[in-house]
C-alpha positions as CSV (number, residue, x, y, z in Angstrom):
1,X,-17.9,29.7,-63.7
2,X,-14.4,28.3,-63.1
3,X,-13.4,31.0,-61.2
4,X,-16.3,30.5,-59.7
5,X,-15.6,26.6,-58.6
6,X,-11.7,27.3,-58.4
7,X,-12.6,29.7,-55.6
8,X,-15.1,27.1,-53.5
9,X,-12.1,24.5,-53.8
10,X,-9.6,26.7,-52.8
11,X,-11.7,28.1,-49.5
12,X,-13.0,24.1,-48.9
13,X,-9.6,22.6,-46.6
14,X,-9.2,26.0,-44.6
15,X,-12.9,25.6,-43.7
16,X,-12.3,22.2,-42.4
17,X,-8.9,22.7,-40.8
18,X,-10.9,25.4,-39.0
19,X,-13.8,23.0,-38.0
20,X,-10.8,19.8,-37.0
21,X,-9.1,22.9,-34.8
22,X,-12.6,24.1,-33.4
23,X,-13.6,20.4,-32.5
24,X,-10.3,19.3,-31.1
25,X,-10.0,22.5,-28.9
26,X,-13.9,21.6,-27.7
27,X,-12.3,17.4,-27.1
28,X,-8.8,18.2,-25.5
29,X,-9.5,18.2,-21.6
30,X,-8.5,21.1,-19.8
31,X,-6.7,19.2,-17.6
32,X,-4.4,16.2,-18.1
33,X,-3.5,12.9,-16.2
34,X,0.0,13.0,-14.8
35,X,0.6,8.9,-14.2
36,X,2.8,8.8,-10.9
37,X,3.3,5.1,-10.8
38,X,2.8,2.8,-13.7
39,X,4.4,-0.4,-12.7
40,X,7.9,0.1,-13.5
41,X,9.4,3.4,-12.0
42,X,9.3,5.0,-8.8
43,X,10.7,8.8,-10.0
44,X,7.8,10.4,-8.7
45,X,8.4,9.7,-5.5
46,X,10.7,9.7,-1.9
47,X,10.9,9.0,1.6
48,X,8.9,11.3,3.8
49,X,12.0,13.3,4.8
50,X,14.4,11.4,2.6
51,X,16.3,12.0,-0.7
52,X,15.1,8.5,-1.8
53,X,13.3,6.0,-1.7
54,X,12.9,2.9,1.4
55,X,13.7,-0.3,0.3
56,X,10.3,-1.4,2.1
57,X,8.9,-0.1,-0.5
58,X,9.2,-1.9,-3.9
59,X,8.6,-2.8,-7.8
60,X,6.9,-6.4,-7.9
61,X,5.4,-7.1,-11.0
62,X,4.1,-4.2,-11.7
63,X,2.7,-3.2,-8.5
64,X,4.2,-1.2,-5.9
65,X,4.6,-3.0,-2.8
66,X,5.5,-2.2,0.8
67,X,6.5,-4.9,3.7
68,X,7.4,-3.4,7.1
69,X,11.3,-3.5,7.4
70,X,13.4,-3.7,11.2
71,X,14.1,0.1,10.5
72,X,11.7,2.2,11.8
73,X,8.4,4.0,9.9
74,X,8.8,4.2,6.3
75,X,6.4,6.6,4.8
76,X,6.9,7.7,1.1
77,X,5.5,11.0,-0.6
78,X,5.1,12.8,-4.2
79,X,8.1,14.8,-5.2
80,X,6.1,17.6,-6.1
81,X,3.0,19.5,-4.2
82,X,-0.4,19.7,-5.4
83,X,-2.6,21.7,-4.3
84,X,-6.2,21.3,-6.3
85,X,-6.1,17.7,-7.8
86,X,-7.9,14.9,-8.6
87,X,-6.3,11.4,-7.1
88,X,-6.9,7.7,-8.4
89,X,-5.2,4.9,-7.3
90,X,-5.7,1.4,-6.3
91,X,-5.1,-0.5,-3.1
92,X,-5.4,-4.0,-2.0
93,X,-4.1,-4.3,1.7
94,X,-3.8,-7.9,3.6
95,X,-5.0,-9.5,6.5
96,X,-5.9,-7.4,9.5
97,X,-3.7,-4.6,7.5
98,X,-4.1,-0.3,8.1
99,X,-2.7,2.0,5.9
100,X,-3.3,5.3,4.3
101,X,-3.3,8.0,1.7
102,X,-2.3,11.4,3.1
103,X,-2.8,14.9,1.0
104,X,-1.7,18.4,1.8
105,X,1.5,17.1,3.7
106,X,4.2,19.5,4.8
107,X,7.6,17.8,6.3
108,X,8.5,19.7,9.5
109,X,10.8,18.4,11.7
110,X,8.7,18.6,14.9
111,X,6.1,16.3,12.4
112,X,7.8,12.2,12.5
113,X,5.1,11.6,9.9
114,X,3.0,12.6,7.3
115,X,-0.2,12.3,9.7
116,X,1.0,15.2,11.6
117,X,0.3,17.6,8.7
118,X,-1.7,15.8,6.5
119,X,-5.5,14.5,6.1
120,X,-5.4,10.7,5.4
121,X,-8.2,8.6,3.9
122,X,-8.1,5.4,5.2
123,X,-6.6,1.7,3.7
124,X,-7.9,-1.1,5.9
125,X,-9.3,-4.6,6.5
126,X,-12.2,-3.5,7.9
127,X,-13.4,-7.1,8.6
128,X,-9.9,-7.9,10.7
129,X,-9.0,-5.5,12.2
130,X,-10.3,-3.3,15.4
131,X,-10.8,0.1,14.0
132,X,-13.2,-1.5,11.4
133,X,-15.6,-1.1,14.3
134,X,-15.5,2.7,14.0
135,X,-17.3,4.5,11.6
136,X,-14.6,7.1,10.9
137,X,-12.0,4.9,11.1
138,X,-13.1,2.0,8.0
139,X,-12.2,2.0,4.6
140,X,-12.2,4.9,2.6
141,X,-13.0,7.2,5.3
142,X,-11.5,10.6,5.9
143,X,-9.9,9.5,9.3
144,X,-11.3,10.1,12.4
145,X,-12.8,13.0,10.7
146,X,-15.9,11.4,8.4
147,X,-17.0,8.3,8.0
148,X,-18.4,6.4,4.2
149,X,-22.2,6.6,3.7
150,X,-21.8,2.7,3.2
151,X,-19.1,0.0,3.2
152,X,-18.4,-0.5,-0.3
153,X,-14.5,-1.6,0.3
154,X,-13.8,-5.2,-1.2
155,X,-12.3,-7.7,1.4
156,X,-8.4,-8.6,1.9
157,X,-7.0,-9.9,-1.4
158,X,-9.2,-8.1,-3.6
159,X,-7.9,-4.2,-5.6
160,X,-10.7,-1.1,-4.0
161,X,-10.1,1.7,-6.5
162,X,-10.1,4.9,-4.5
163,X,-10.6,8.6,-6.0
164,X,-10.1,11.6,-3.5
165,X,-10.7,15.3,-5.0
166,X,-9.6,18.2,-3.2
167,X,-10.5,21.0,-4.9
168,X,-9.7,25.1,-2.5
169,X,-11.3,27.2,-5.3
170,X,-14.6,25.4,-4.4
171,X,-14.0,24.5,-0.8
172,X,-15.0,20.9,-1.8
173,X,-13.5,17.5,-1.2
174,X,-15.1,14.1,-2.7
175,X,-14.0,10.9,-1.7
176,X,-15.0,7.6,-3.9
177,X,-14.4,4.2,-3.6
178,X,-15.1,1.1,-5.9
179,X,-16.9,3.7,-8.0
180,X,-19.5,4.9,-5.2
181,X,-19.1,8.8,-4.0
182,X,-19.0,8.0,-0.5
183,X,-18.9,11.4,1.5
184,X,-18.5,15.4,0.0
185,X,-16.7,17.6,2.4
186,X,-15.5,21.4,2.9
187,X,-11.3,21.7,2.1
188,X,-11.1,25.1,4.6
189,X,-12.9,27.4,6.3
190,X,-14.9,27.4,9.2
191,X,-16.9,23.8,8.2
192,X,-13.5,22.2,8.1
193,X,-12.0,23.6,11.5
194,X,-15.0,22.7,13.5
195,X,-14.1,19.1,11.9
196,X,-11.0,19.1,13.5
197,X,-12.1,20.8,16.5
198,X,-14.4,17.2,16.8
199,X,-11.4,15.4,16.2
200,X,-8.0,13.3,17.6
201,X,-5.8,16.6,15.9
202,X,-7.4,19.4,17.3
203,X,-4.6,20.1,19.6
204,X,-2.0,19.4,16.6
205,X,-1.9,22.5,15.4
206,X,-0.6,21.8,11.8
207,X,-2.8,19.5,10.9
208,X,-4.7,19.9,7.9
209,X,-3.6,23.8,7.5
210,X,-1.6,23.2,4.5
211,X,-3.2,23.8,1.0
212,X,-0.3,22.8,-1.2
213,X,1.4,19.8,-0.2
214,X,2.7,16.4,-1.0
215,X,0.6,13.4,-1.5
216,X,1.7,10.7,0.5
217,X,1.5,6.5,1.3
218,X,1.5,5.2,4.7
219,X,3.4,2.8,6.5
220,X,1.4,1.4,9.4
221,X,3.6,-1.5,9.8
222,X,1.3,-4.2,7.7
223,X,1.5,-5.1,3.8
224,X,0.2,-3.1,1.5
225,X,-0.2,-2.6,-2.4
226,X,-1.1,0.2,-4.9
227,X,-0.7,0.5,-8.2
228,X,-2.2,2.4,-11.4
229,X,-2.1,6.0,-9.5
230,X,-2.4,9.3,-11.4
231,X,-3.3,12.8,-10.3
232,X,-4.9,15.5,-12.7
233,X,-3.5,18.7,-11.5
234,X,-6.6,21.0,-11.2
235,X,-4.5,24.4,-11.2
236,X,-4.0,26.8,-8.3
């Protein structure tokens, strides 16, 4: 009998180190959030063809804020390329302000700015200003490309929390804002060219080619603020 008992005690804590290990392996995500701005550094990223970053662009409490400088277009990008990702961010943009949030961006010299290479969801007062009047052109859509199903963006002086998934493996993009999935829509192939073809860049060549690229933030010459943006890298 006490060999008996000694043996159940003995086999007890590897049975539930084994259970802890088979539940935390079941709980751990398979992919994590990477946090590239979380109020009080900017080391994720640079100027679109710059070592560093504008001084348009800056730290106030807590949130990262851009006002249009005297020195030309200041557009800023992520250090590193991504390829399938998951992005969440917030924006809040003023009065009768455009701005933008670019993926897959290459920097090529013939390309000024991020738009040349790269998709850009749109940041604007939709209320204010003019292209609020066009359905691919508002808030949260996938620029000249697809407009939302509905206006869900909050008005000037108020955060609109954006998530944008690109995802090549299954040809699918999603687009949410304020917590509504606003549009689904092909990454590549034939679905996405004839997009383009319908589009301002389908004499741009570049545009929209790239897989892996940069994510990037657009200065369209009005304020703008973001801040609590991660990215879950989904792998190539």
């Amino acid at each position: 009998m006490r060999k008996i008992r000694l043996t159940i005690v003995l086999l007890t804590p590897l049975l539930v180190c084994t259970t802890l290990k088979s539940q935390m392996i079941e709980e751990t995500p398979q992919f994590d959030w990477t946090i590239l701005f979380d109020g009080s550094t900017l080391d994720h990223w640079r100027g679109y063809m710059e070592e560093e970053i504008p001084s348009e662009w800056r730290i106030e409490d807590g949130v990262l804020a851009f006002t249009p400088g005297k020195n030309g277009i200041k557009n800023i990008i992520t250090k590193k390329k991504y390829t399938n990702f998951i992005l969440s961010l917030e924006w809040k943009i003023s009065e009768a302000g455009n701005s933008g949030i670019f993926y897959g961006v290459s920097e090529q010299v013939n390309h000024k700015e991020p738009y040349g290479t790269g998709p850009e969801i749109q940041v604007l007062d939709n209320f204010n200003h003019p292209d609020g009047k066009y359905d691919t052109h508002t808030a949260g859509s996938l620029y000249d490309m697809i407009g939302v199903s509905r206006d869900v963006a909050k008005p000037v002086g108020q955060w609109n929390h954006c998530v944008v998934e690109v995802n090549h493996k299954t040809n699918i993009g999603k687009v949410s804002l304020n917590g509504i999935n606003v549009y689904t829509f092909p990454v590549h192939g034939e679905e996405w060219e004839e997009m383009v073809a319908n589009s301002k860049f389908r004499e741009w060549g570049d545009f929209g080619t790239y897989h892996t690229g940069h994510i990037g933030l657009q200065d369209h010459g009005n304020k703008v603020w973001f801040r609590n943006i991660k990215i879950k890298d989904l792998g190539d």
